[in-house]
MDAnalysis code that builds the backbone (N, CA, C; Angstrom):
import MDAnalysis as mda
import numpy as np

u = mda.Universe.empty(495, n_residues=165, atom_resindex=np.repeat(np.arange(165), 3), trajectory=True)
u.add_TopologyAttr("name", ["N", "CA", "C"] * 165)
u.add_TopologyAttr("resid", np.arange(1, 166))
u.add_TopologyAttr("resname", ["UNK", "UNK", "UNK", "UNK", "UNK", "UNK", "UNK", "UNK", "UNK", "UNK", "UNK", "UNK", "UNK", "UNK", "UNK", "UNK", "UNK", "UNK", "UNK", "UNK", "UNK", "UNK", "UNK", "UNK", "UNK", "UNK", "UNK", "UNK", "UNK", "UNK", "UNK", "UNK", "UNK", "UNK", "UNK", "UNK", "UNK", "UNK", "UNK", "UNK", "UNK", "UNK", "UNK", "UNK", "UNK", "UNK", "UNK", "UNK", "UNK", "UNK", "UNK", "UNK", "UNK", "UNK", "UNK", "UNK", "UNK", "UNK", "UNK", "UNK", "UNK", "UNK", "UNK", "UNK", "UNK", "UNK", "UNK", "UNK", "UNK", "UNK", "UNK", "UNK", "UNK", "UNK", "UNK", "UNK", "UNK", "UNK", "UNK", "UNK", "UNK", "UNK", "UNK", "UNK", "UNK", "UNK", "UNK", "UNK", "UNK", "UNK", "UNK", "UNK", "UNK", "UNK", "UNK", "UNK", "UNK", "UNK", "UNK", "UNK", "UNK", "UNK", "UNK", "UNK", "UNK", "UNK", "UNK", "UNK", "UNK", "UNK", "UNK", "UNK", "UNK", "UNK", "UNK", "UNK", "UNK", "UNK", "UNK", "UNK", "UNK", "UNK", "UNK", "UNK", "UNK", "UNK", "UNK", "UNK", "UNK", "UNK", "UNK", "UNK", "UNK", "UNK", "UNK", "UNK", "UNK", "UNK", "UNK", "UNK", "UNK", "UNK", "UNK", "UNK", "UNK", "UNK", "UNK", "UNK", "UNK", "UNK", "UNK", "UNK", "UNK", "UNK", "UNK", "UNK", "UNK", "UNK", "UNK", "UNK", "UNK", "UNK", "UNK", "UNK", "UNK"])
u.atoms.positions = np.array([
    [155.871, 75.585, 141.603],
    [155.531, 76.628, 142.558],
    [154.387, 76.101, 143.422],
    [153.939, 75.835, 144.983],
    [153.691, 75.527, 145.536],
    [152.353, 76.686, 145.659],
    [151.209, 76.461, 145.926],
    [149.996, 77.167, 145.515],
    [149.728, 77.965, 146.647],
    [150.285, 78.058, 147.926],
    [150.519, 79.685, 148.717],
    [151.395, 80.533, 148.045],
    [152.880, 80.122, 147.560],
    [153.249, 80.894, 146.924],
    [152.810, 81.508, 145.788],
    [152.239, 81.308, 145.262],
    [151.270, 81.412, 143.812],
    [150.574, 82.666, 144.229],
    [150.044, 82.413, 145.331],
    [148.553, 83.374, 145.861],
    [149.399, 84.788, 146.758],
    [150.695, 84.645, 146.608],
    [151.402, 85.527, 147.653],
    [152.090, 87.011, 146.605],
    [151.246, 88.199, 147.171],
    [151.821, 88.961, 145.713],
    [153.092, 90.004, 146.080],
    [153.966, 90.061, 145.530],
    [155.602, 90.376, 145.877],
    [155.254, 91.622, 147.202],
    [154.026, 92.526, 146.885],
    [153.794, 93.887, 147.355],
    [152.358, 93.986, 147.238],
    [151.364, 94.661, 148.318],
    [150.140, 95.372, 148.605],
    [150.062, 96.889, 148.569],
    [149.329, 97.490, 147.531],
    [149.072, 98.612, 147.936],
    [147.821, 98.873, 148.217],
    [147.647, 99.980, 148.485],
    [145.811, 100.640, 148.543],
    [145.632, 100.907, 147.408],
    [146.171, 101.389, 146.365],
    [145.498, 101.811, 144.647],
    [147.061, 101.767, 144.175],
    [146.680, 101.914, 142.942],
    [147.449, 102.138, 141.930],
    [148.641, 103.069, 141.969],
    [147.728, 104.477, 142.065],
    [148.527, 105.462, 142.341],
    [149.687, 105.549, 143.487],
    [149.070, 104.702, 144.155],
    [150.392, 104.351, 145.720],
    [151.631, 103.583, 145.343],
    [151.303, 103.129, 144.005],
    [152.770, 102.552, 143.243],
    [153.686, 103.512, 142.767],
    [154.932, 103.151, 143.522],
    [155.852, 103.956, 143.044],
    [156.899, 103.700, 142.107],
    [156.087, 104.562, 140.827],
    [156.198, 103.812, 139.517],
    [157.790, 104.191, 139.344],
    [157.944, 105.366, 139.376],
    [159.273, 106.069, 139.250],
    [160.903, 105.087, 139.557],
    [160.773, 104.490, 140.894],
    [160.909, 103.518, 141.670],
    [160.924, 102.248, 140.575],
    [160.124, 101.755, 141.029],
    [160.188, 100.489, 139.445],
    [160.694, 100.679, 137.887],
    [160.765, 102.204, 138.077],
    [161.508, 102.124, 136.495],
    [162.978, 101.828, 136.860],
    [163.271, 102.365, 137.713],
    [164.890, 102.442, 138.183],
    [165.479, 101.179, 138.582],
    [164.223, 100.038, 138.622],
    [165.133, 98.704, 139.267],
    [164.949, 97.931, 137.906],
    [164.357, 98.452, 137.128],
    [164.198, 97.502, 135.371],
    [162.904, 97.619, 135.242],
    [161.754, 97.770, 135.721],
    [160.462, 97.452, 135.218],
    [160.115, 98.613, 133.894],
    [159.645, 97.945, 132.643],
    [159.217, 99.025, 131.941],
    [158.201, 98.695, 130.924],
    [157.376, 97.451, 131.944],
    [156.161, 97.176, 131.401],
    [155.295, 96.791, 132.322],
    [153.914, 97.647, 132.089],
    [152.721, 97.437, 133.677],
    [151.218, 96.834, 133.098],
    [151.582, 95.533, 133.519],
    [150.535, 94.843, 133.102],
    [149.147, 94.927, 133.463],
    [147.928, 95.120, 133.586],
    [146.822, 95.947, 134.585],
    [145.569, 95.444, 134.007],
    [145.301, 95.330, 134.996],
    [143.692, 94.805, 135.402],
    [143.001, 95.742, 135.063],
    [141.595, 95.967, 134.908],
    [141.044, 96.980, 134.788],
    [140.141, 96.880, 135.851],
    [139.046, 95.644, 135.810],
    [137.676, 96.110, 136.898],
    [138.292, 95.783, 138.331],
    [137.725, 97.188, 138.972],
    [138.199, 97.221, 140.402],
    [139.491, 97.459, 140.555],
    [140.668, 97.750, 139.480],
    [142.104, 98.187, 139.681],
    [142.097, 99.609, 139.523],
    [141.753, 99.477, 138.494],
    [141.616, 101.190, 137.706],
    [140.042, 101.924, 137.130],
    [139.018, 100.889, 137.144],
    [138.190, 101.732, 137.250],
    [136.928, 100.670, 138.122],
    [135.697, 101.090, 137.540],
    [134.521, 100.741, 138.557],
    [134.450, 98.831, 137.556],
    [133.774, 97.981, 138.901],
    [134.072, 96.701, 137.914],
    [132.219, 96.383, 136.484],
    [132.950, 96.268, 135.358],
    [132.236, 96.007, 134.643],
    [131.888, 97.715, 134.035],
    [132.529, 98.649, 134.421],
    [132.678, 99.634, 133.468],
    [133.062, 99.557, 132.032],
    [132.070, 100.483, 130.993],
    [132.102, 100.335, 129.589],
    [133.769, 101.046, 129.117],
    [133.823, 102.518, 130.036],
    [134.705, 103.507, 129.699],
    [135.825, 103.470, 130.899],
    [136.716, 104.325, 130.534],
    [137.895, 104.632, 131.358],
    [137.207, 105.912, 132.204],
    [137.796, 105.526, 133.709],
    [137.058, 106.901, 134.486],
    [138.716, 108.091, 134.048],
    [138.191, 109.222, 135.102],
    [139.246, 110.592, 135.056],
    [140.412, 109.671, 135.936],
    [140.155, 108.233, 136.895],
    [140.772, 107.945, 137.758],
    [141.836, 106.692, 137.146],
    [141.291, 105.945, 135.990],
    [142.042, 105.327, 135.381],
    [143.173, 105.736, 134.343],
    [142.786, 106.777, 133.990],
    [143.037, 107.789, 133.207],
    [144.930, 108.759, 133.400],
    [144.413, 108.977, 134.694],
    [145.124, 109.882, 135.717],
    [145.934, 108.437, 136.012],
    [145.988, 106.949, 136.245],
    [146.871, 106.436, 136.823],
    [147.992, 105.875, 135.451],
    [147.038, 105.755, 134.420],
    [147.680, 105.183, 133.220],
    [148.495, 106.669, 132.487],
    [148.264, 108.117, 132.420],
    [149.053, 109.005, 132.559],
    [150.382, 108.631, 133.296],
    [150.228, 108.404, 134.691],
    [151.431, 108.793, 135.551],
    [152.430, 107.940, 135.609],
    [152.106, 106.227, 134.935],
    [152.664, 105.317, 134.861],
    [153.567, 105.483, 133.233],
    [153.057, 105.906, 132.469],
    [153.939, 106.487, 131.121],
    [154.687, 107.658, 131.768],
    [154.318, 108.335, 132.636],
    [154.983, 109.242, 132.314],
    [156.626, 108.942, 133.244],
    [156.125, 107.985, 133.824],
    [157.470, 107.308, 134.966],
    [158.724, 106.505, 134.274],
    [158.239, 105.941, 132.371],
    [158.612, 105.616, 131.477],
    [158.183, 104.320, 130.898],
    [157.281, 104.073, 131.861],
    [156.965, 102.305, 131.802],
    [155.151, 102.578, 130.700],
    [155.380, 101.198, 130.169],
    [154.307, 100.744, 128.559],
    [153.487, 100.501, 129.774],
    [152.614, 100.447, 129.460],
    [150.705, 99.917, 130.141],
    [150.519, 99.061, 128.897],
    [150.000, 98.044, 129.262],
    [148.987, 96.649, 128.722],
    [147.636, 96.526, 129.987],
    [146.421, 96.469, 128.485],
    [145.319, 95.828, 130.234],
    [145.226, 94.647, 129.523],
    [145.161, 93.776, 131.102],
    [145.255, 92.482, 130.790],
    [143.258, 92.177, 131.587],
    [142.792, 91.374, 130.355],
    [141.153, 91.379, 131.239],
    [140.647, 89.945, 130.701],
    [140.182, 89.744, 131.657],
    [139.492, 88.146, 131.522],
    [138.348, 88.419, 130.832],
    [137.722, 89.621, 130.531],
    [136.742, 89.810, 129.686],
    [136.442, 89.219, 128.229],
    [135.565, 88.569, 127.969],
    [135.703, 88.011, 126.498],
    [134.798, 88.987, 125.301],
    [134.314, 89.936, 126.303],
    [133.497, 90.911, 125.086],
    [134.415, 91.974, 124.598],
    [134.065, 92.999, 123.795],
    [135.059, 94.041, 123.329],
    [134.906, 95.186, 124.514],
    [134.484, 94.995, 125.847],
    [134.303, 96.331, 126.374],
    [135.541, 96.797, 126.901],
    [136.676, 95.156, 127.142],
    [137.827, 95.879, 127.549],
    [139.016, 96.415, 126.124],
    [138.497, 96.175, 125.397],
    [139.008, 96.398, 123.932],
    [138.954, 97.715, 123.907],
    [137.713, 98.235, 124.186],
    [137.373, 99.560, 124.127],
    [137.912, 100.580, 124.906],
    [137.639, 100.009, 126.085],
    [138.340, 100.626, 127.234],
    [140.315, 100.880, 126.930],
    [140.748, 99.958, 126.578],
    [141.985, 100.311, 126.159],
    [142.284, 101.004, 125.024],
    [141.460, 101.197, 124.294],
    [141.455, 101.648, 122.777],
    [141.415, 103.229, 123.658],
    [140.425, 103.581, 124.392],
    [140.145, 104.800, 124.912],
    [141.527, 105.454, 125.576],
    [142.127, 104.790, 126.382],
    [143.125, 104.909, 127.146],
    [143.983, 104.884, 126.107],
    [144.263, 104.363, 125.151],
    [145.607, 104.439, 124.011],
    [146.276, 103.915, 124.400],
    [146.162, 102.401, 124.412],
    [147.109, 101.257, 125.579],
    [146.656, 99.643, 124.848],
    [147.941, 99.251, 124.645],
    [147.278, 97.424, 124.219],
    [146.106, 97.005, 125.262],
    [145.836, 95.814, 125.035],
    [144.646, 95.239, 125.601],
    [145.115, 93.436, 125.020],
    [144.946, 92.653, 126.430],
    [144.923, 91.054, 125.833],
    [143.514, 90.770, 126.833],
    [142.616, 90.317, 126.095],
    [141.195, 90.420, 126.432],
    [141.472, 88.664, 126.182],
    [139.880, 88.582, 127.305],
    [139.630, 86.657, 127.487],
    [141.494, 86.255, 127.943],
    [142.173, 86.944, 128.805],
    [143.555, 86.203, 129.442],
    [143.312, 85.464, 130.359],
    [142.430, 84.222, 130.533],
    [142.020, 83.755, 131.035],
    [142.765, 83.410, 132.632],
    [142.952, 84.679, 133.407],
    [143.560, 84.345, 134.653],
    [142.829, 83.668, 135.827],
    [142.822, 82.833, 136.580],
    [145.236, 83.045, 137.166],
    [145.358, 82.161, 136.072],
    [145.533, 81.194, 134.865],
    [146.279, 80.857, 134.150],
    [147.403, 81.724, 133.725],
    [148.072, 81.617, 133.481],
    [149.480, 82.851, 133.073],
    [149.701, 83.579, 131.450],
    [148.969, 81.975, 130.747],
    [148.671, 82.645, 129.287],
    [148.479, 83.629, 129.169],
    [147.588, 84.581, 129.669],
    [147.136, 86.197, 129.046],
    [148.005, 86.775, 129.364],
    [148.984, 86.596, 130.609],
    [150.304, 87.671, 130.809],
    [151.318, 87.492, 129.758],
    [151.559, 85.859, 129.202],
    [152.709, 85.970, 128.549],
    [152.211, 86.333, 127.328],
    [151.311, 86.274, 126.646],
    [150.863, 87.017, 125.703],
    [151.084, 88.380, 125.423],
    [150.457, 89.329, 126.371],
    [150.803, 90.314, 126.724],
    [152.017, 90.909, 126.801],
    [153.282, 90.013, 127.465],
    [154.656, 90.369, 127.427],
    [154.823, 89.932, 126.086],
    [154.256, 88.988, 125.210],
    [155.036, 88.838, 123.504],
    [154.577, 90.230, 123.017],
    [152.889, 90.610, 123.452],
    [152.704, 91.869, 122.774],
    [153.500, 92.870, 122.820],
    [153.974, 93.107, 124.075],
    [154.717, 94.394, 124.147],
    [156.425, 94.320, 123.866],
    [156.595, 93.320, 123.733],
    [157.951, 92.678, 123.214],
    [159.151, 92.840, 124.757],
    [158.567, 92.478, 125.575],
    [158.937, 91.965, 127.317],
    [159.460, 90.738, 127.476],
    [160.106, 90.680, 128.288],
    [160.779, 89.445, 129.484],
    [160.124, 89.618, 130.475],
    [159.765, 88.667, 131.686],
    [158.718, 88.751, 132.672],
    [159.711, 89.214, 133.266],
    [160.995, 89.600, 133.313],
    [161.731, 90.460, 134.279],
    [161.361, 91.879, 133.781],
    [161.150, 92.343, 133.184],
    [160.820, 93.319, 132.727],
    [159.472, 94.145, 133.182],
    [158.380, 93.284, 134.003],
    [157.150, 93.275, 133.568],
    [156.678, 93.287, 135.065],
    [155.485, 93.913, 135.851],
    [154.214, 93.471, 137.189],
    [153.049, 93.760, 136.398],
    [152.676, 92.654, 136.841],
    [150.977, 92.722, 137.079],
    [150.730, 93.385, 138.207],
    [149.815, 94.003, 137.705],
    [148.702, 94.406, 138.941],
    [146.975, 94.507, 138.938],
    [147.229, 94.017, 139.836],
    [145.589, 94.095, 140.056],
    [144.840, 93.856, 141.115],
    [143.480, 93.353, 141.703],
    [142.575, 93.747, 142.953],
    [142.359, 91.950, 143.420],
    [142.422, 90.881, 142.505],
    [142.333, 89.595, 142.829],
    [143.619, 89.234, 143.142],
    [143.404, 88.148, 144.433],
    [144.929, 86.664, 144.593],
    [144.130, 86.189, 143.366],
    [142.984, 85.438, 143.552],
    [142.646, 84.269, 142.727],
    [143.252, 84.703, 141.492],
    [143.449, 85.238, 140.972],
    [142.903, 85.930, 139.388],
    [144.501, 86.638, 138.879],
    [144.645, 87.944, 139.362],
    [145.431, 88.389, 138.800],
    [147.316, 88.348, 139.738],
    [147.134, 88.178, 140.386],
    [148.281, 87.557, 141.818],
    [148.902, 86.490, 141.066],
    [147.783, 85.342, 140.423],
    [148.036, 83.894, 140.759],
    [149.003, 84.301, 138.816],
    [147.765, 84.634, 137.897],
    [147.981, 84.983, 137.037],
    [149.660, 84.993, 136.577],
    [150.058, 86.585, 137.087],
    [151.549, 87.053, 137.246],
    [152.559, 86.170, 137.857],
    [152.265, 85.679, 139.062],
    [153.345, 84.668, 139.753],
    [153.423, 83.533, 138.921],
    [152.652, 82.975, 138.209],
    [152.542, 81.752, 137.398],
    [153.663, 81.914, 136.378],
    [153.151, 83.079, 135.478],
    [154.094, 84.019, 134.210],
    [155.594, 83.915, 134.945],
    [156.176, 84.208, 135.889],
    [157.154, 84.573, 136.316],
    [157.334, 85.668, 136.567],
    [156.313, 86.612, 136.248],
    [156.554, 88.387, 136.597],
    [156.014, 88.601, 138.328],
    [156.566, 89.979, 138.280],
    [156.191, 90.335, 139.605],
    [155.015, 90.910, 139.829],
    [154.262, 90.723, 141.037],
    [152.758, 90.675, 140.890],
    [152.671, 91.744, 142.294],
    [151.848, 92.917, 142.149],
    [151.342, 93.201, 143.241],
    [149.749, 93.996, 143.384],
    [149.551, 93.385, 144.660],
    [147.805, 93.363, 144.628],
    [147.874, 94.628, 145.362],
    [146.166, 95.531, 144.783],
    [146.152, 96.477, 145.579],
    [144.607, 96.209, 145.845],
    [144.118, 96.836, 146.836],
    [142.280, 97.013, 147.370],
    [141.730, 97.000, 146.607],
    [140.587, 96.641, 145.995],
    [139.435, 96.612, 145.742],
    [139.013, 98.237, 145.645],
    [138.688, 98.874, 144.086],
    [138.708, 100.238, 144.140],
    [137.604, 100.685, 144.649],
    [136.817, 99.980, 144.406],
    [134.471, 99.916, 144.593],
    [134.525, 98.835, 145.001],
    [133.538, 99.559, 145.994],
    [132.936, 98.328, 146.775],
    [131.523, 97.549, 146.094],
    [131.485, 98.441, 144.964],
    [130.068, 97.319, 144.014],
    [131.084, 96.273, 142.990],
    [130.617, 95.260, 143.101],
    [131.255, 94.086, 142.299],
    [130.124, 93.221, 141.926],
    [130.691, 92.225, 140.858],
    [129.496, 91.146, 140.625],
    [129.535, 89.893, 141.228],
    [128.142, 89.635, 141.526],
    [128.322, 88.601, 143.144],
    [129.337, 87.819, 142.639],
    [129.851, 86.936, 141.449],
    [130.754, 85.956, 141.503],
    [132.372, 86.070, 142.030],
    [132.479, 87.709, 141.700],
    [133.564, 88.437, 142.152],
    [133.539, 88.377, 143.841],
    [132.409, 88.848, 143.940],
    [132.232, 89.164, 145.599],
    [132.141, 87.634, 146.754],
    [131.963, 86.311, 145.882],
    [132.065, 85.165, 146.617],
    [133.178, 85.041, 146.465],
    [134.054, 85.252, 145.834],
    [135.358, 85.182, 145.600],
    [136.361, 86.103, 147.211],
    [135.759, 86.773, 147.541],
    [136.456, 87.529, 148.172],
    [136.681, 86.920, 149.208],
    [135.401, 85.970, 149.774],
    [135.392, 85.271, 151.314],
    [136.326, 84.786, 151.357],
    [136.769, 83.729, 150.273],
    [138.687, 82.685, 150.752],
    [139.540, 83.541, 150.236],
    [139.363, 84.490, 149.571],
    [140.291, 85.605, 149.596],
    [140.661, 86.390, 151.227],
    [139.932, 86.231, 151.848],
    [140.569, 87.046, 152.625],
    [141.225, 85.698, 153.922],
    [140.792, 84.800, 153.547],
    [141.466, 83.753, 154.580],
    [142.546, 83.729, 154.403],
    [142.603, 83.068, 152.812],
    [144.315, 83.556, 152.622],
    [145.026, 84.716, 152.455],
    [144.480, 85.739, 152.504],
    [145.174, 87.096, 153.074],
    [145.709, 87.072, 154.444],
    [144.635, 86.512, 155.281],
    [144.789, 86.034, 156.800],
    [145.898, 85.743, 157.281],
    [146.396, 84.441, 156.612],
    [147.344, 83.129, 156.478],
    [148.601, 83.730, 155.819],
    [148.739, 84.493, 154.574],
    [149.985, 84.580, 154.126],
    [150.003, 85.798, 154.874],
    [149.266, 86.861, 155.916],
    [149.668, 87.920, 156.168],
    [150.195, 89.020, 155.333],
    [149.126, 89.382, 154.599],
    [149.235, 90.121, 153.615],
    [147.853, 90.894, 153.257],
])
């Protein structure tokens, strides 16, 4: 796979909720792989907000499993999924693809089966396209991030630029 394509995610939304989960159940998807900081809640949050909450509701209820997939190596995203009542593959060291296919052994998936989503190309885009699943990026939920996140964004948006997206 050629490393624009890598960085190119099938679909853009503005949030989560703008996924039309209902929709993806009906073409096969019935596993939603998910980011947490800056997808679904504030980045480097301990807990699940009413807003992560409300998106991981509406995505079961469309019929599709939730997994958070987090590059985090402490237990906060452990927790955070424990809260939500949802697997968790913590330290998935993305964009490597390992933590997704993990994730799909956890939930007992085929990457046809399966999108990532989340707020990074670098990270969670590259992640999913690597895996073979379908990947789509949505905005940045907060605009507070941690600077390493936030230097990240500058060639993020070049190649947003470039692939037009």
């Amino acid at each position: 796979m050629n490393v624009f394509k890598a960085m190119k995610p099938e679909r853009v939304y503005t949030t989560v909720k703008m996924i039309p989960w209902v929709s993806l159940k009906s073409e096969g998807i019935t596993v939603a792989l998910l980011d947490f900081d800056n997808t679904l809640g504030p980045d480097h949050a301990t807990a699940p907000t009413d807003y992560s909450i409300e998106c991981v509701k509406e995505i079961q209820e469309a019929g599709i499993r939730c997994c958070l997939v987090s590059n985090a190596r402490s237990g906060r995203s452990k927790g955070i999924a424990q809260a939500l009542d949802i697997p968790c593959v913590t330290y998935a060291r993305k964009p490597e693809p390992v933590g997704v296919r993990r994730a799909l052994e956890m939930m007992g998936a085929q990457k046809e089966d399966a999108v990532m989503v989340g707020d990074q190309v670098f990270t969670d885009v590259i992640a999913g396209n690597l895996a073979g699943v379908r990947s789509f990026l949505v905005e940045k939920l907060y605009p507070k991030e941690i600077w390493y996140v936030a230097l990240k964004r500058i060639p993020e948006k070049l190649v947003r630029l470039i692939g037009h997206f």
